[in-house]
C-alpha positions, 0 to 999 in steps of 0.5 A, a space after each residue: 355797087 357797080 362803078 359809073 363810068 362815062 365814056 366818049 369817043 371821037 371815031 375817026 375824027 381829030 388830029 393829034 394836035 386836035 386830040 391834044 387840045 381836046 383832051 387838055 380842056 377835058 383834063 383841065 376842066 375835069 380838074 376843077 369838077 372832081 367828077 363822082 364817076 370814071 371818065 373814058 375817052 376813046 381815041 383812035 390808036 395812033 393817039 393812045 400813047 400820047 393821051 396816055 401819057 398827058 391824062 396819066 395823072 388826071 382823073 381821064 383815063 384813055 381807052 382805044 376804039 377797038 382792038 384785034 380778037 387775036 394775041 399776035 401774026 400776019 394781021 396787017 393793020 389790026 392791034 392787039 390788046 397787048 398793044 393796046 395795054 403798053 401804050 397806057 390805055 386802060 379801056 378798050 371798046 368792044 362791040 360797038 355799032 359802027 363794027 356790027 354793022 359795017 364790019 359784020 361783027 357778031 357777039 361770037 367774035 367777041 367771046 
């Protein structure tokens, strides 16, 4: 059987101070729940070691936004997976509305 995992993610929105707060609450009042499915939340790349770190032994994991669909080089601004994996994120997010429509990315780019 196939796992339940919910996921959300807050885009281009909250500081780090904000995101700390935010997944504070998610993480103390995920505690008392023990939910019966995965919980992911999304961050922008610039949290994903510090939620990482405070969600490490929680029932949250951290999943980034978005990641680059090359290994490494001259990609200003982009992010590897890898880059991504040694921050503690266990997710990434692929495909989602926001980079089809004003990125113009296509199923390809994500084989």
């Amino acid at each position: 059987m196939r796992k339940k995992i919910v996921a959300g993610n807050w885009k281009m929105n909250k500081t780090l101070q904000e995101g700390v707060a935010l997944a504070t609450e998610l993480k103390n009042i995920l505690a008392a729940e023990k939910p019966n499915c995965e919980v992911v939340i999304g961050t922008p790349f610039i949290h994903l070691a510090t939620l990482s770190e405070l969600l490490k032994d929680s029932v949250i994991a951290v999943s980034a936004e978005n990641c680059a669909n090359k290994e490494s080089g001259a990609y200003t601004g982009e992010v590897s997976a890898a880059m991504v994996k040694s921050t503690g994120a266990e997710y990434v997010i692929l495909g989602h509305s926001e980079r089809r429509e004003y990125y113009n990315e296509t199923p390809e780019i994500l084989k």
